[in-house]
N, C-alpha and C positions, 0 to 999 in steps of 0.2 A: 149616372147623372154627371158626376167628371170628367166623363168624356163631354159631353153634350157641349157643355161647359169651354171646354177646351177650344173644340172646333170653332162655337162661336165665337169664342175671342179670335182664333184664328184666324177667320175669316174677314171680322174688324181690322183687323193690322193689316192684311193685303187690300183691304180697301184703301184703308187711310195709307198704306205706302204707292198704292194706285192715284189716289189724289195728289201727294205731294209730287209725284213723279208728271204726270199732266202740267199742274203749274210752276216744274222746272222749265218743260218743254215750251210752254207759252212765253216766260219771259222766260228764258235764254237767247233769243233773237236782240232785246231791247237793250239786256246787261252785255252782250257782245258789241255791241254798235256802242255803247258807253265809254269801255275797257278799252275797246280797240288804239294801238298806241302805233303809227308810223313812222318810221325815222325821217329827220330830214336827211336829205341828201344834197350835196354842194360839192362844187367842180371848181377846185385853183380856191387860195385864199387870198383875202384882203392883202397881207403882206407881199404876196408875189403882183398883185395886180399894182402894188402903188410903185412896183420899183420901174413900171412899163412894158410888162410881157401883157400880153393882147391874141394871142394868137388863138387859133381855135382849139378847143380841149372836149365839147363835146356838140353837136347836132341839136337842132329845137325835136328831132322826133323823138332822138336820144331821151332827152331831160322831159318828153311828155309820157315815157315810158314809165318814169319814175316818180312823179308829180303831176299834180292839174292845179296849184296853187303856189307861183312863185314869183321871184326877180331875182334880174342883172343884169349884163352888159353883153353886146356881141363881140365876135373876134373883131381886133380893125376898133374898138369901142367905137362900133357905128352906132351910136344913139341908145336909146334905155329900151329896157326887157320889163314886161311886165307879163305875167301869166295870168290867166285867170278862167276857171272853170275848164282846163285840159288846151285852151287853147293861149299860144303865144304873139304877143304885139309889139313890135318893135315901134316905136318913137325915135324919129331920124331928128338931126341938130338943127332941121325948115321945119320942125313940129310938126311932119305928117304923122300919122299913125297908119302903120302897114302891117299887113298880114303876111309873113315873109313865107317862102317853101320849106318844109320840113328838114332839109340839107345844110340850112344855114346854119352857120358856125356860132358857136356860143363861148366866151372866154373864161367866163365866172357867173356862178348862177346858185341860189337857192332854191329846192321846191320840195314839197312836200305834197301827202295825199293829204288833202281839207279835211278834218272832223271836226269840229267846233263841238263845244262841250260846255265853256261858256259865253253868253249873251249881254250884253249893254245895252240901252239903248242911251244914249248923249244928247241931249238939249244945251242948246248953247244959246247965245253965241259963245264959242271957243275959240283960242287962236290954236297954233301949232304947238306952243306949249301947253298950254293950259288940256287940248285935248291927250297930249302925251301922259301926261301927268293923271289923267281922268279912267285912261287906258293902262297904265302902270299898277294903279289900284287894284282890278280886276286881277292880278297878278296875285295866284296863291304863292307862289315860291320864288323868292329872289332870283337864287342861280340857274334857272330854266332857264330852256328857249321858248319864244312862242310865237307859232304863226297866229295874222292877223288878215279882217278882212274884215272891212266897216262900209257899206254902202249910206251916201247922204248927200246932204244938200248944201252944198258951200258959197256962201258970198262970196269969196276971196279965193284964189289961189294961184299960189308962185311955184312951179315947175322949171326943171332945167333937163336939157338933156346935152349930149357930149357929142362933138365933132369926129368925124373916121379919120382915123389916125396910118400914118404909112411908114413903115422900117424905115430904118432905126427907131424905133419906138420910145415918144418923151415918157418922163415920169409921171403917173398922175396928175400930181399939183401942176405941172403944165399945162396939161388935159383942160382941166377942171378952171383952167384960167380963163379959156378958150370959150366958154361954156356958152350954148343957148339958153336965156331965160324969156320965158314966159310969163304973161299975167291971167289969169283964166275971174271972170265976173261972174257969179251966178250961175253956178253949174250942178248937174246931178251925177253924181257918178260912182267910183268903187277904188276903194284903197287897198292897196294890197301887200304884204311884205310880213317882216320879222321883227322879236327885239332878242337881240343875243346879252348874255350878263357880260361883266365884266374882264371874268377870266377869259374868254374868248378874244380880245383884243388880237389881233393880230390874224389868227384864224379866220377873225370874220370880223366884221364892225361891232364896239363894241356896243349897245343902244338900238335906235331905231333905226330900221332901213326900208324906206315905203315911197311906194311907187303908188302913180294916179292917173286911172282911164273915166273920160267922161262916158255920159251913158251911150253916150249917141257916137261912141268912139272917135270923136274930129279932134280930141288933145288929149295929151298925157305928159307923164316925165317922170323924173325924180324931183319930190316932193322937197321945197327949201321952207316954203311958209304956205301955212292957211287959214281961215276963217270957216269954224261948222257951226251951221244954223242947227241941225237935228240928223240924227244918224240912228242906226245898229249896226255893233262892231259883234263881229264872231272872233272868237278866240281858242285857238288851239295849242296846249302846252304839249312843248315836244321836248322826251325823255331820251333819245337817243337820237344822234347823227355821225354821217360817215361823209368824209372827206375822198373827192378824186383828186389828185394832184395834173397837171398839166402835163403832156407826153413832151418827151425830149426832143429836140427838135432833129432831124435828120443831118448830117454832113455828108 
């Protein structure tokens, strides 16, 4: 009769250990897509880029090898970089928006693989602060990085993008003097970029750094000011990053 006994229990416990093992397997797909944590990756820093080095440090195939969600600047700061969904767009300092060849030179650049993790949706109207400030929020941990990517509908927006520049190379704040501004009225479109904390300064900007393609891809830039009617922002906090430094230049 103790055996009898036995076995059935036995048999109970590899069913129930048969069960839980099944609904490991089922959601083990869902908690890996969760977890999943990418590093960013970024080529040359903010400090080297403001002293006026420009020169090329990595390829748009390069940096789509490593990312499908980024921004920054070309060699030459021929106009703004904005990445999005694996693909690269340059914004020239005539406000075109191009689709450059995969060879083209990149001087400084952010990109990550997109997992968003969390969701906003924003009702506004908001200006540039006020949406900053509404996006910050969503922010569980101060000293993270996090990529961002808000698709909406903006009354307003003020874009800039930066002129190609030729050896001897000025310093940024020259650059940036130089600047094309835009005004953009009533547009649909995708923001795209990062917010680095504080201790980063120097490494990378320290704050927000976001770039703007409409839908219909006819403008973009780097973002100075705007006005959103309604949006969703995805958000991805990113735990680790690794730095490429600029190759030395040949003599």
């Amino acid at each position: 009769m103790s055996y009898i006994m036995s076995s059935s229990f036995f048999r109970k416990f590899l069913l129930n250990a048969c069960i839980v093992l099944c609904m490991i397997l089922i959601i083990q797909p869902g908690m890996t897509e969760i977890i999943r944590d990418d590093p960013l990756y970024q080529v040359s820093t903010f400090a080297i880029l403001e002293t006026g080095e420009y020169t090329s440090a990595i390829t748009i195939d390069e940096m789509n090898e490593k990312g499908d969600l980024g921004v920054g600047g070309f060699a030459d700061m021929n106009g703004e970089l904005i990445q999005m969904n694996g693909t690269v767009y340059q914004i020239t300092s005539d406000g075109v928006v191009h689709t450059p060849p995969g060879d083209t030179g990149v001087t400084f650049m952010d990109t990550v693989k997109f997992n968003p993790v969390l969701n906003t949706t924003i009702s506004g109207p908001s200006n540039f602060t006020a949406l900053k400030d509404t996006l910050s929020e969503s922010f569980p941990l101060e000293n993270q990085i996090y990529a961002i990517r808000l698709d909406g509908f903006f009354s307003e927006m003020k874009i800039r993008s930066l002129p190609e520049q030729e050896e001897p190379y000025p310093p940024l704040s020259h650059v940036i003097a130089n600047q094309s501004i835009f005004d953009l009225t009533n547009t649909t479109g995708t923001i795209t970029g990062f917010w680095f904390p504080l201790w980063m300064q120097g490494t990378n900007y320290a704050g927000y750094h976001l770039h703007y393609l409409t839908e219909d891809h006819s403008a973009g830039g780097h973002i100075l000011e705007c006005v959103l009617e309604n949006g969703t922002a995805g958000i991805d906090p990113i735990r680790s990053f690794s730095v490429d430094l600029i190759p030395e230049k040949q003599t």
